[in-house]
N, C-alpha and C positions, 0 to 999 in steps of 0.2 A: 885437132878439132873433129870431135865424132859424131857423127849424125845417125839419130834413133829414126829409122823412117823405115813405115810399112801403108802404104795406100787403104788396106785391109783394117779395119778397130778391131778389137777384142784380141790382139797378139802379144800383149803385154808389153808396151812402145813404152808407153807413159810410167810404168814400173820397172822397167828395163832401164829407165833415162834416171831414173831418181837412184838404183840399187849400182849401176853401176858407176855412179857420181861418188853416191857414199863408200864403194869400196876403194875407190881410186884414192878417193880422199885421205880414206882411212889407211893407207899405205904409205904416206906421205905425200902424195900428191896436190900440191894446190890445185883445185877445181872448184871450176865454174859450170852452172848446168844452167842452163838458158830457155825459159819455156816458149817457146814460140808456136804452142798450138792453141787457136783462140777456145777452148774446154778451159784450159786453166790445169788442168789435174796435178800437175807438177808442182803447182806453184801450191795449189791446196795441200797435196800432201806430204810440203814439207813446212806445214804451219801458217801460213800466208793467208791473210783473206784479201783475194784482190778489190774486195769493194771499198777496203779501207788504204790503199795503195796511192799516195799521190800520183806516182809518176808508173808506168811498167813498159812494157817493149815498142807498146806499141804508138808511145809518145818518141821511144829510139827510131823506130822503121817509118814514122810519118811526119816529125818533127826536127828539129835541132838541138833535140836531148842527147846529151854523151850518153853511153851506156855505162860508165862508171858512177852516171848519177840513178841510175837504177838499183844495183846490187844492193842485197840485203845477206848479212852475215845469219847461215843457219843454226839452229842447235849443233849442229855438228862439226866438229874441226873440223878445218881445211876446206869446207867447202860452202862457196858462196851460188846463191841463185839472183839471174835475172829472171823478173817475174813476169807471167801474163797477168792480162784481162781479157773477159770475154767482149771488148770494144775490138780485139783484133780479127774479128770477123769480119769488122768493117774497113779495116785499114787497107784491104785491096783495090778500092778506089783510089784514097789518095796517093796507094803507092803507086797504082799506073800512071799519075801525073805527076811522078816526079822524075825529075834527072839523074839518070844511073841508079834508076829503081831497083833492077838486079842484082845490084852488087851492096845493095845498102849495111845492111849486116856488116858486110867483109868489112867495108870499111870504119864503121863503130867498133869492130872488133882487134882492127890495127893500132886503136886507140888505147888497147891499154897494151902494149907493148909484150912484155913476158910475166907479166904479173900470176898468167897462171900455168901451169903446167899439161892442165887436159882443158878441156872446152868440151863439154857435152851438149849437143842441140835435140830438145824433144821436138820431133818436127809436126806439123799436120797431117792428115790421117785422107789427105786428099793435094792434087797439083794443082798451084796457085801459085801468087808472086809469094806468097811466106815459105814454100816448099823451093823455089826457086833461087830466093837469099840464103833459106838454110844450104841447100846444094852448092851454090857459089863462096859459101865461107868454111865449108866443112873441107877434112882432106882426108877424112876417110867416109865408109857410110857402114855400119850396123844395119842390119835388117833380121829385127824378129819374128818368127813364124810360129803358129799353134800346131801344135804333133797333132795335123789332123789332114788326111788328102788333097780337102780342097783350098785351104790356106797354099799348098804347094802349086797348086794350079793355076794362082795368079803369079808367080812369084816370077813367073818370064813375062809378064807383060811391067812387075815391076822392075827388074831390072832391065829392060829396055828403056821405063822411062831414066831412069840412072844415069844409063849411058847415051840418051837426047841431052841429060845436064851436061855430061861431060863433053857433050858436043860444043851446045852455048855455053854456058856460061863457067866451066871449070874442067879443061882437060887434064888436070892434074889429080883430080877424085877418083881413089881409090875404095872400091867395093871391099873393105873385110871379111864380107862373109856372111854368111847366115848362122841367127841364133837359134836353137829349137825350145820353146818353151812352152809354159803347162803339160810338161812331160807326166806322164802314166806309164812308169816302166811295168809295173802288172799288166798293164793292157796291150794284150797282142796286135790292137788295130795300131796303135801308137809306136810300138816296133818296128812293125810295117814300117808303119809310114817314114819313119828316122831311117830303116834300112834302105828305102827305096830313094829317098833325098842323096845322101850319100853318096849309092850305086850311080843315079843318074848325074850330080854333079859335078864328079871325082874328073879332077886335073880341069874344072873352068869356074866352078868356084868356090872357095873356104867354106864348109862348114865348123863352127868352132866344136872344141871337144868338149868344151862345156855345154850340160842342156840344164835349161831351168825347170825342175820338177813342178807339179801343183803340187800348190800349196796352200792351205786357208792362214798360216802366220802371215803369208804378203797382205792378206786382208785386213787381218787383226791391227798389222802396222798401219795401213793406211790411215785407220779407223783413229791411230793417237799419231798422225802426221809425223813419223818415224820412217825410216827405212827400214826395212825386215833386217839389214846386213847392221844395223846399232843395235834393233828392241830384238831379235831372235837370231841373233849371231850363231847360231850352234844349230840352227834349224837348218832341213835340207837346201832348203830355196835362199838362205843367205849365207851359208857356206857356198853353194852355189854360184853366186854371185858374185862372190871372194874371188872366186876360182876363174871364174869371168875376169876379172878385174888384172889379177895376172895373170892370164892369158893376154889381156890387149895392152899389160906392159910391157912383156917377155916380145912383145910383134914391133914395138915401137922402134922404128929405124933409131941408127949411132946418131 
């Protein structure tokens, strides 16, 4: 269960969460990708219009809805999405008055047994109880960063909040690592910055060897609610992503 989370917008969380659902997928992997940030983006850019959505997460995190009454099968093999709505802005009320609000997720998600193989959670873009369920049912964390300085400069206040979850509510949450994306290998400020992450994190935390290039095909795919790694398979940023994809299943414990 992988959790896409960066406190920072603009780091490419939300197409990180969709490109590497569908690579995993597309490997064989049964996956689930889970949108639980109240934007929606996930859930729009794999086709989905949450306004026409009976049920979506946030009837799971506030209700007595299974989360297997949720899942909607995508265009793409192998891989299913639970969806948002932008109601889940508000569901942070009623989940502070519920019982074993922290853990609500974890346990929706023990509900469907081994049905799937990965779990991917697009998380929120900020800490709250949605951030806090995603961190409690995930058991690793993804964190993507834009090859830019100051994207690097928050990345120890976030992974200190990481390791507050791993305090409360899930000592068993393992950090993977960091992703580098909207890479400019032309661009010497971009180098930098990938060289200087590296140098300063090397032996406390993963940087993957994968970096996800910019790219205007993630765009174009969004544009026909595809994943760049289905509509521009050959393109850098979903080859890329491929490459991503086995990399965190070459890591996945026996």
């Amino acid at each position: 269960m992988i959790a896409i989370t960066n406190q920072k917008g603009g780091v490419g969380k939300t197409t990180t969460a969709i490109n590497l659902s569908a690579a995993l997928a597309d490997l064989g992997h049964p996956t689930l990708l889970i949108d639980l940030d109240p934007q929606a983006h996930a859930t729009i850019g794999l086709g989905l219009d949450p306004a026409r959505l009976e049920k979506t997460m946030s009837h799971v995190l506030t209700a007595e809805t299974r989360l297997c009454e949720v899942l909607h099968q995508t265009a793409e093999p192998n891989l299913v999405i639970a969806p948002a709505h932008m109601d889940l802005a508000f569901a942070e009320e009623a989940l502070s008055k519920a019982v074993g609000r922290d853990l609500r997720l974890k346990k929706r998600l023990e509900e469907l047994g081994t049905r799937f193989e990965y779990v991917v959670i697009d998380s929120p873009a900020q800490l709250n109880l949605l951030t806090i369920n995603t961190m409690a049912a995930a058991t690793e964390v993804v964190v993507p960063l834009h090859s830019q300085y100051y994207s690097f400069v928050g990345l120890a206040q976030l992974l200190e909040t990481i390791r507050m979850m791993q305090s409360w509510v899930n000592p068993d949450l393992v950090i993977s690592g960091a992703l580098v994306t909207q890479f400019e290998k032309r661009s010497a400020l971009h180098r930098r910055a990938l060289d200087r992450l590296r140098s300063e994190l090397d032996g406390r935390l993963r940087v993957f060897e994968t970096v996800i290039p910019h790219g205007l095909r993630a765009q174009y795919a969004t544009e026909f609610h595809r994943p760049v790694v289905r509509l521009f398979p050959k393109s850098p940023v979903g080859r890329a992503y491929k490459d991503l994809a086995a990399e965190v299943a070459r890591a996945r414990p026996a």
